[in-house]
N, C-alpha and C positions, 0 to 999 in steps of 0.2 A: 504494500500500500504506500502508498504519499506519504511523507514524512512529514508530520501537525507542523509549520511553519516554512516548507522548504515551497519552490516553488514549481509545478510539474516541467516535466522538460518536453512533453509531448500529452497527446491525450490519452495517449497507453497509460501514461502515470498520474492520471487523474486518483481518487482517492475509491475504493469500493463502493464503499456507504457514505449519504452525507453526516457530517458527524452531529449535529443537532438532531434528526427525524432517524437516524438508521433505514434510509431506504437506499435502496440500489441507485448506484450510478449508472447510466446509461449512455452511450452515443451511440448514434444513429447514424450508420453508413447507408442504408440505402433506404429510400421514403418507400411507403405504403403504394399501393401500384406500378410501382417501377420496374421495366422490364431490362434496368441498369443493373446490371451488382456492381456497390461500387466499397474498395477496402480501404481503409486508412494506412499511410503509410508516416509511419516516425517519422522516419528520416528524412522526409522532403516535407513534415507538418502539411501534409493535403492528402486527397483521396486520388485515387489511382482506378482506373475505370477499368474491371476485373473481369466482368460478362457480359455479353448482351443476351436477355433469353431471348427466347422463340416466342411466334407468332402464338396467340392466348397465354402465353406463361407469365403472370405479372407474381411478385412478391406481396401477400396477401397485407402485410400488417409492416411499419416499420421494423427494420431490422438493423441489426447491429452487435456489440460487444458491452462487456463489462468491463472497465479499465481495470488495472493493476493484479489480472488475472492471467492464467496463464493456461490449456486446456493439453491434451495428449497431442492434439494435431500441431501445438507449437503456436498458436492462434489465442489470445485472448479467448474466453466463454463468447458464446454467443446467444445472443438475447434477442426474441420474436417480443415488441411491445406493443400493446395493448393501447392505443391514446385514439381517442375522438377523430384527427384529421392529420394526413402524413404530416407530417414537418422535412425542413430539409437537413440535406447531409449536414453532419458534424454535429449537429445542434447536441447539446449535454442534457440529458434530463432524470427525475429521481423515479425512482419505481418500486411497485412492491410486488416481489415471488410469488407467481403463483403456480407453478410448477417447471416439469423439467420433462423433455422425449430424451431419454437416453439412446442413442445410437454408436452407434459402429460404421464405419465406412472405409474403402480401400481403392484404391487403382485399381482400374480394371484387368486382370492379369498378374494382381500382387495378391501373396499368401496372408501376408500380415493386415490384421484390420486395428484400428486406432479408433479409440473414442472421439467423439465429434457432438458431445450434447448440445442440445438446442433448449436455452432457459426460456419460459414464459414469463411476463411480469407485464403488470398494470403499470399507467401512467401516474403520477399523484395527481396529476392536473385532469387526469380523464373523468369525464361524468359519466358517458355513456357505459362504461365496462366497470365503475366502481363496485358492483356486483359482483364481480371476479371475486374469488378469492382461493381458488383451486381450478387446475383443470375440469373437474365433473360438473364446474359452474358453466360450462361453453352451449351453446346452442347444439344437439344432436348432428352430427357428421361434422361439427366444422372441424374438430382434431384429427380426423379422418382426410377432410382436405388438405388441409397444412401439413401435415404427414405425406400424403403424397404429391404435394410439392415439394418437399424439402425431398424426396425419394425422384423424382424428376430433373428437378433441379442438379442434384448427382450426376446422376448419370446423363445428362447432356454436356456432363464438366468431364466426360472418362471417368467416373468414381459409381463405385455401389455402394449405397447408404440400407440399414438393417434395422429398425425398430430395433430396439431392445425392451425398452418398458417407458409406461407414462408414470411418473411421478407428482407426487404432488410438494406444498413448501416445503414441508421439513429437508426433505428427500434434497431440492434445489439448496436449500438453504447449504446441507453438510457440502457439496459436493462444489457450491462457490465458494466457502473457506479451504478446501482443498485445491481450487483454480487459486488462490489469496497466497495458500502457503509454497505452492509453486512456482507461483511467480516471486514471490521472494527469496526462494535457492538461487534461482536463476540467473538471479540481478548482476 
């Protein structure tokens, strides 16, 4: 995490949690409908335009990462959030877990598969979804959708992606202190 006083050196090193509310930090690399992926990149402080999908494949919800986290694939966590109306890239915003699709995913042709979770979280600022508060709160099939976009999304990148299980917060919660304690071996 962010050291209480220092000043970040990118938005990878933004702080986890805000430390007043204890909700999740967020940035937003790619807005709500976008058939862009786009990643953050340190080292040039900008975004780096990563994908284009295909024709009907948009990105259902803003997407993005957890700062000061660090996951199996070498990538920050990454965070499907929950808010009323896209926002654009970079934008910082606070959020609360509301769960987790653990997955697995590999090159097409590679033995070894790598975890690759994908965290849920509500906006603090969202009205429309302040009902969340686990996955089983979603409208029937929508985890079903997002699931196989994120399984599409794959495999149009040369990768196969594997459900493993849906979880809910606790389940996110341990498993972003393990992306926290990761990224500070790391460092």
């Amino acid at each position: 995490m962010a050291r209480p006083g220092k000043t970040p050196r990118s938005l990878i090193d933004l702080p986890v949690r805000d430390r007043e509310t204890g909700d999740v930090t967020v940035v937003v690399e790619t807005p709500k409908a976008s058939r862009n992926k786009y990643k953050y990149d340190p080292e040039c402080r900008a975004l780096r335009l990563a994908a284009v999908l295909g024709e009907g494949l948009a990105f259902p919800h803003d997407f993005g990462f957890i700062p000061s986290t660090l996951g199996e694939d070498g990538d920050p966590l990454d965070v499907l959030l929950f808010l009323d109306h896209g926002v654009p890239p970079t934008t910082v915003a606070t959020a609360r877990l509301i769960g987790v699709l653990e997955v697995r995913q590999r090159d097409h042709g590679e033995k070894t598969w790598k975890r690759n979770d994908r965290f849920f979280a509500v906006a603090t600022h969202a009205h429309a979804h302040q009902h969340l508060k686990t996955l089983a709160d979603l409208r029937p099939h929508m985890l079903d959708e997002i699931e196989s976009f994120f399984v599409h999304y794959a495999g149009l990148n040369g990768k196969q992606l594997e459900v493993l299980a849906r979880k809910g917060p606790r389940r996110a919660d341990k498993l972003l202190k393990a992306g926290a304690r990761l990224f500070e071996r790391r460092r």
